[in-house]
Z-matrix of the N, CA and C atoms (Angstrom, degrees):
N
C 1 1.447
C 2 1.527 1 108.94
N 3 1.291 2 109.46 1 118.87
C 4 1.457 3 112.82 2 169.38
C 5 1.570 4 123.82 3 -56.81
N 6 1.155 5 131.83 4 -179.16
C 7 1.695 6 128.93 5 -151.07
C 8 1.546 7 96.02 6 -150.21
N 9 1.211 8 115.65 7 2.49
C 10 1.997 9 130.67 8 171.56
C 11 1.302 10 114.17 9 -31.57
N 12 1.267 11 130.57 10 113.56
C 13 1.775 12 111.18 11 172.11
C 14 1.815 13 86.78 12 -122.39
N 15 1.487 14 107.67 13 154.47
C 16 0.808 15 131.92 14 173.73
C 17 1.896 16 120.96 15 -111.58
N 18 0.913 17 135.17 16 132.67
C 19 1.461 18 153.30 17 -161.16
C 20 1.332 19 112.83 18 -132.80
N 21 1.485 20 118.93 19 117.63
C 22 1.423 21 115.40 20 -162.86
C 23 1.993 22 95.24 21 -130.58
N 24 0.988 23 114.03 22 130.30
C 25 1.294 24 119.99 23 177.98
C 26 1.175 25 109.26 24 -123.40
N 27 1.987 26 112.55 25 122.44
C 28 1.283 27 122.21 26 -152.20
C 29 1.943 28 108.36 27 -112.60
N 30 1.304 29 168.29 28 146.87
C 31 1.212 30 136.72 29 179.85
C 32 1.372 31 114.70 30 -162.00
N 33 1.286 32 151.40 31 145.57
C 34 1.827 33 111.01 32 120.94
C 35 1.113 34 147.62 33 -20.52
N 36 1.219 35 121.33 34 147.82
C 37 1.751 36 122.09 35 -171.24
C 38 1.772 37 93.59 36 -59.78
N 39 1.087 38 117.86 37 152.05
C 40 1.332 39 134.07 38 158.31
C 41 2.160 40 110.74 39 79.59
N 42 0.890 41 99.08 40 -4.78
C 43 1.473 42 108.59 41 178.13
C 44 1.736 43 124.80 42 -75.67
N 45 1.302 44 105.31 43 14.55
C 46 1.493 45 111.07 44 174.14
C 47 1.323 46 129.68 45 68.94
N 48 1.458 47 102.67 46 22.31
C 49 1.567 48 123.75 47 153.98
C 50 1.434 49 118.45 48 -37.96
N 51 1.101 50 133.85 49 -43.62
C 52 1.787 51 153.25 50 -149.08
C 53 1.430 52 87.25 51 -88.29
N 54 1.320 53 109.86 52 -67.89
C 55 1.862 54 109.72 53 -149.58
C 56 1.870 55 89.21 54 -74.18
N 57 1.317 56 132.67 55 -37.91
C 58 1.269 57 128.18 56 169.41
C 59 1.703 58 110.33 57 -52.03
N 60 1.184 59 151.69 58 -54.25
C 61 1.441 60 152.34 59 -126.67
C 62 2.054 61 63.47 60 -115.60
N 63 1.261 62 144.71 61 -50.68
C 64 1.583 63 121.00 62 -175.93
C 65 1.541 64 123.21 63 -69.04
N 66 1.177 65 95.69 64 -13.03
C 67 1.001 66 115.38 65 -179.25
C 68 1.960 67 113.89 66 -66.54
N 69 1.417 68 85.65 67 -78.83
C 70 1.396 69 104.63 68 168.11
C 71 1.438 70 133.70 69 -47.74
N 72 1.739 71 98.32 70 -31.78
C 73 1.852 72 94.59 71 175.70
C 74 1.694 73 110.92 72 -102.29
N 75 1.445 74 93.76 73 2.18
C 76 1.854 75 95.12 74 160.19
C 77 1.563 76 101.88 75 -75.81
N 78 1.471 77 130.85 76 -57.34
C 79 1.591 78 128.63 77 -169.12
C 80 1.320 79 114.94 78 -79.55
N 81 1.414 80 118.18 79 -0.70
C 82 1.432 81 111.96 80 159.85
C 83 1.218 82 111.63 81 -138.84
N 84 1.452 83 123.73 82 55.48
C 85 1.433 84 115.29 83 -177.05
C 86 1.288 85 145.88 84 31.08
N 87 1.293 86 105.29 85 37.69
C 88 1.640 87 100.72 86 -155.90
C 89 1.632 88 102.60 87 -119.29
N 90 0.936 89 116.30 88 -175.34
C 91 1.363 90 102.22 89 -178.10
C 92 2.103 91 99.61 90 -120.31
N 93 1.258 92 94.87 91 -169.83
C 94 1.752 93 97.00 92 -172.88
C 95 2.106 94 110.16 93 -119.83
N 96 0.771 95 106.62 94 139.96
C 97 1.225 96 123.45 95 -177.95
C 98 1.611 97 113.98 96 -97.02
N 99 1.094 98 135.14 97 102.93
C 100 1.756 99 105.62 98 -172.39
C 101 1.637 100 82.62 99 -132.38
N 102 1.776 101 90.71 100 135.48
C 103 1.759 102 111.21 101 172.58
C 104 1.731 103 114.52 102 -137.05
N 105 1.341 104 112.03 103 137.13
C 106 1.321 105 88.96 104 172.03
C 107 1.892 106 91.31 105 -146.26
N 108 1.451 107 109.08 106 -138.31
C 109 1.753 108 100.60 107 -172.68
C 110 1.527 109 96.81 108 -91.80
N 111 1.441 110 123.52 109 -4.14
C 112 1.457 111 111.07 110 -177.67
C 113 1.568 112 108.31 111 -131.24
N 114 0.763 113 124.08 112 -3.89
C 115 1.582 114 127.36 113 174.78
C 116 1.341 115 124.15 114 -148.68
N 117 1.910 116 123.51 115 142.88
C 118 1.205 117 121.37 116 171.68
C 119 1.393 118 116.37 117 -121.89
N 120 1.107 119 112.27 118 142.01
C 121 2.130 120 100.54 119 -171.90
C 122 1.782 121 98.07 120 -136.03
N 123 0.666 122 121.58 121 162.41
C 124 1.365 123 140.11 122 167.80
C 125 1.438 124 110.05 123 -161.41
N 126 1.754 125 99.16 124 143.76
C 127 1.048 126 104.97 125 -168.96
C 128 1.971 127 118.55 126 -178.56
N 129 1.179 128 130.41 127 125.86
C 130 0.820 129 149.80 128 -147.49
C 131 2.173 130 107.73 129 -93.33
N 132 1.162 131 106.64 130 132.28
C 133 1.732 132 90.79 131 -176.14
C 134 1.490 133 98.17 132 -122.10
């Protein structure tokens, strides 16, 4: 069984979602997922 947690950060535009989700996959290695109604990115730091 894998040990995976997932972290979902929900917001308004401009409320500091971004620097939080860089935040977080710098102190746990993880990488970031970003989706919204017009774009999808993934991506590894």
């Amino acid at each position: 069984m894998n040990n995976h947690k997932l972290i979902v950060i929900l917001g308004p535009t401009a409320s500091g979602k971004s620097d939080i989700a860089v935040a977080l996959a710098k102190k746990f290695e993880g990488e970031i997922i970003s989706a919204d109604s017009r774009q999808n990115k993934k991506g590894s730091l």
